[in-house]
C-alpha positions in Angstrom: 92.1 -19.7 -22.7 92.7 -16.0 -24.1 91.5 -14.7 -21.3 93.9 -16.8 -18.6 96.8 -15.8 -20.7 95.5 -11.9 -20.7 95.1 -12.4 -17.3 98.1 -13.6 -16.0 100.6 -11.2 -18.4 98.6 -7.9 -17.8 98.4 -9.1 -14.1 95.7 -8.0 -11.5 95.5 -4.3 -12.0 95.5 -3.6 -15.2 93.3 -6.7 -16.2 90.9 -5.3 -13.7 90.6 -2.0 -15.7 90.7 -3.8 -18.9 87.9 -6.3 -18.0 85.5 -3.7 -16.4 85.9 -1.9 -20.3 85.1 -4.8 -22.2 82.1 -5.8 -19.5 81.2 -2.5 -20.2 81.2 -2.5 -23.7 79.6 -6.7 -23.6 76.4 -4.6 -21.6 75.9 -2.0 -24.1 76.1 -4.8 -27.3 73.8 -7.0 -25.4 71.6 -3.4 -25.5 72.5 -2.8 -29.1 70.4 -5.6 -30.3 67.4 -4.7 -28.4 65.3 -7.6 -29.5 66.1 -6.8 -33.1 67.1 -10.1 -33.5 64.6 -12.0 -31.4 61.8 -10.6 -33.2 63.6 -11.4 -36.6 64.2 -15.3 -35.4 60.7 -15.2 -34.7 59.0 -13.9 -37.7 61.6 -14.4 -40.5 60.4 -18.1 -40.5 56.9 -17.2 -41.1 57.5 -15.0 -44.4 57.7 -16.0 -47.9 59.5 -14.0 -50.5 62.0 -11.3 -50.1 64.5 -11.3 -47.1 66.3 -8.5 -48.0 64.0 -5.9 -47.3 63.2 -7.0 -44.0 66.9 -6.9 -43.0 67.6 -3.9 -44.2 65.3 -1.9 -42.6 66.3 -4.1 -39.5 69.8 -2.7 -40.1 68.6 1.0 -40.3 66.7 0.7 -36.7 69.5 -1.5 -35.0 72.9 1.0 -36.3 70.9 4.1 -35.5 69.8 2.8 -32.0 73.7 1.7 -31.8 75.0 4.6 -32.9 73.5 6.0 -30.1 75.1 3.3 -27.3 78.7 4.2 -28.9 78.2 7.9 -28.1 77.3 6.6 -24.4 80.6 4.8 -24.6 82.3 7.5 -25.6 80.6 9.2 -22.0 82.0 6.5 -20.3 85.2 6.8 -21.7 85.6 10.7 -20.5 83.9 10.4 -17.3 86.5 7.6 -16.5 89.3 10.1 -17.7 90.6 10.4 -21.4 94.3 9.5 -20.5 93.3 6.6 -17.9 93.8 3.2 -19.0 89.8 2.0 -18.8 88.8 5.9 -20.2 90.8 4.7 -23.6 89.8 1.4 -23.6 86.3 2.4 -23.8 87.0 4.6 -26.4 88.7 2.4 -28.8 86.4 0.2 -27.9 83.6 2.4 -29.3 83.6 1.9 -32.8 82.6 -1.6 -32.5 79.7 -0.4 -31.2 78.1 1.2 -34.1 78.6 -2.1 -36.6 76.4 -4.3 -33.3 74.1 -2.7 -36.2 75.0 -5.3 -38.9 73.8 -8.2 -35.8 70.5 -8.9 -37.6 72.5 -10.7 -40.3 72.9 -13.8 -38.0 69.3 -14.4 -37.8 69.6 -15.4 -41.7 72.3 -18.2 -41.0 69.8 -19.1 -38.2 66.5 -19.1 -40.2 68.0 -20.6 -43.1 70.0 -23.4 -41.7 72.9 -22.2 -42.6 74.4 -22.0 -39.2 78.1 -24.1 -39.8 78.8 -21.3 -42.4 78.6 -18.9 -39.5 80.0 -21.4 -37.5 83.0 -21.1 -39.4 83.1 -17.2 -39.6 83.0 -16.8 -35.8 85.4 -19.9 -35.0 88.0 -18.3 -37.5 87.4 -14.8 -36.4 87.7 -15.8 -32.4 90.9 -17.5 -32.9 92.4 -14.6 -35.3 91.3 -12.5 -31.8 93.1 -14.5 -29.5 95.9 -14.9 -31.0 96.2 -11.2 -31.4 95.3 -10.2 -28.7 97.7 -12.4 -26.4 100.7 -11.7 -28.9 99.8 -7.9 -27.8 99.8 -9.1 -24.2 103.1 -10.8 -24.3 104.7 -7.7 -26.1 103.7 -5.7 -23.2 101.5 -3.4 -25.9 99.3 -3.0 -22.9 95.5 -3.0 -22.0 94.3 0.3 -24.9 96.3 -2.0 -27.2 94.4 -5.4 -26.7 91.0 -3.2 -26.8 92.1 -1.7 -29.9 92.6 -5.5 -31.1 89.0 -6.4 -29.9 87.4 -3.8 -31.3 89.1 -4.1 -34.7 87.9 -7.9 -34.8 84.4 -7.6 -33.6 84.0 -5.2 -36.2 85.2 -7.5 -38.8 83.2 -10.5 -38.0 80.4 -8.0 -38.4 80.8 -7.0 -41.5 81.7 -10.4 -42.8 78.6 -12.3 -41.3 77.0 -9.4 -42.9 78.3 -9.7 -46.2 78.2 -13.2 -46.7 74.3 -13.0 -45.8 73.7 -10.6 -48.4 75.8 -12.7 -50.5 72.9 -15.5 -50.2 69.8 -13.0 -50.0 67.9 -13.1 -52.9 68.0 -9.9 -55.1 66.4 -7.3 -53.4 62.5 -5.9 -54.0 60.7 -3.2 -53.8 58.7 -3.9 -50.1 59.6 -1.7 -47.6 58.8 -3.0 -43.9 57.1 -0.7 -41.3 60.2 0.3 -38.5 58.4 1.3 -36.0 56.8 -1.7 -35.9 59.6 -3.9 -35.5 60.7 -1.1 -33.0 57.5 -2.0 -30.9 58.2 -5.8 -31.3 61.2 -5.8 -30.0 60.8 -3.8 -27.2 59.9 -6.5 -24.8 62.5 -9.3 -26.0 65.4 -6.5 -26.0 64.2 -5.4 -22.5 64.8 -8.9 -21.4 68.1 -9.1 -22.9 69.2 -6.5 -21.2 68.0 -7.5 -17.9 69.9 -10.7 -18.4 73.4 -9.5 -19.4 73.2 -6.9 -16.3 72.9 -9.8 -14.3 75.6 -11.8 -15.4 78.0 -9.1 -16.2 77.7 -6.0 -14.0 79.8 -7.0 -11.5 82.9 -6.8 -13.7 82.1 -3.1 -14.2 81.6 -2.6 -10.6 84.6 -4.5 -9.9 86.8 -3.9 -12.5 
């Protein structure tokens, strides 16, 4: 529904420059996870004890790895043209990026069967977003503005899945778990992500 509105007041053009941004920057999150969170899903279940550790060394391997996407955003964003529409875009845009580090949170919800709380968290924060961001549209604030309004709530349904996780976690221990191998774990399931979000998404960046 957001999007029909966005579409139709932004019209053809400058939803085209808008949606090839935000397909750009759905690519590069689908990247940011990496598997992170498939391997998590897959062997949280199978470990007693403290959770905490397990995510926070999680979090340290997923925000430096996204860290790294938002600076190829930031790329983007000047080989489009700093003063074009899609070049700013991408750059507000950016930001988010680096908190696609916090993802690994949601495999708690997932693992513990908690997922209605996080139900709730996404539900409230998508519709927060839409209405923003097609209150924006009908203002005429333009296509920067509505990323801007994106960006701003993706990164706050990050941080609040994340703190309300923590807010559940056990207090935390003294283990420490190994990054490198959850680095080499996750290699195969994040390649696979990736593969599949190119697929369905990459003609909106070509297109755009």
């Amino acid at each position: 529904l957001g999007t029909i509105a966005i579409t139709r007041l932004l019209g053809p053009g400058p939803y085209g420059e808008y949606a090839a941004a935000v397909a750009t920057w759905a690519v590069l999150g689908a990247a940011a996870d990496f598997g992170f969170s498939l391997t998590l899903s897959r062997d949280l279940p199978h470990m007693t004890g403290d959770q905490r550790p397990v995510l926070r060394s999680a979090y340290e391997v997923a925000t430096a790895w996204s860290s790294v996407l938002a600076l190829v955003m930031v790329a983007l964003a000047f080989a489009s043209g700093i003063t074009s529409t899609r070049g700013l875009a991408l750059l507000v845009l950016s930001p988010s990026m680096v908190l696609n580090g916090l993802n690994p949170a949601r495999v708690f919800f997932l693992v513990r069967g908690r997922t209605a709380t996080l139900l709730r968290v996404d539900v409230i924060s998508t519709v927060l977003q839409v209405g923003v961001t097609v209150a924006l549209a009908l203002a005429g604030a333009g296509v920067v503005a509505i990323a801007a309004a994106l960006s701003i709530s993706s990164i706050l349904n990050n941080v609040a899945v994340a703190e309300i996780a923590h807010r559940l976690l056990e207090p935390s221990g003294t283990l420490r778990i190994g990054r490198r191998g959850l680095i080499r774990r996750s290699i195969p399931l994040g390649m696979l992500a990736i593969m599949t979000k190119v697929y369905l998404m990459i003609d909106l960046v070509i297109l755009g």
